[in-house]
C-alpha positions, 0 to 999 in steps of 0.5 A: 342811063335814066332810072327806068324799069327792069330789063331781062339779061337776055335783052341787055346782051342782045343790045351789047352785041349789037352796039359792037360787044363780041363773046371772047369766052364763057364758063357758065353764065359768066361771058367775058365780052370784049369790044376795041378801045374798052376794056374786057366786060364781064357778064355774070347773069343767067339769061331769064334774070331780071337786071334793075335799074342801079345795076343797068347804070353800072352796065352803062358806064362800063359798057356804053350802052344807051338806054335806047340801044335796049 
């Protein structure tokens, strides 16, 4: 994922569900998302947070969202 601009949590799991990330289970704000052939995905961020660019690469490589599924 290319150094872009910030992206608000809410955005970034509306995109992971729609490239094929499921809820497995939630306590707080942290979501366990899971997907077939990767593992479990934690997402520990409150909905109006503001995700940067250095932590939306990290999301990238274990998530496999592009910069244009957001």
């Amino acid at each position: 994922m290319s150094q872009g601009g910030s992206h608000k949590a809410r955005i970034v799991l509306a995109a992971l569900h729609r490239i094929g990330w499921t809820l497995k289970r939630q306590r707080g704000s942290h979501r366990i998302l899971s997907r077939s052939d990767w593992n479990d995905f934690v997402f520990a961020f409150h909905d109006g947070d503001e995700i940067g660019p250095r932590m939306l690469a990290r999301i990238a490589r274990r998530t496999g969202i592009r910069p244009e599924d957001l």
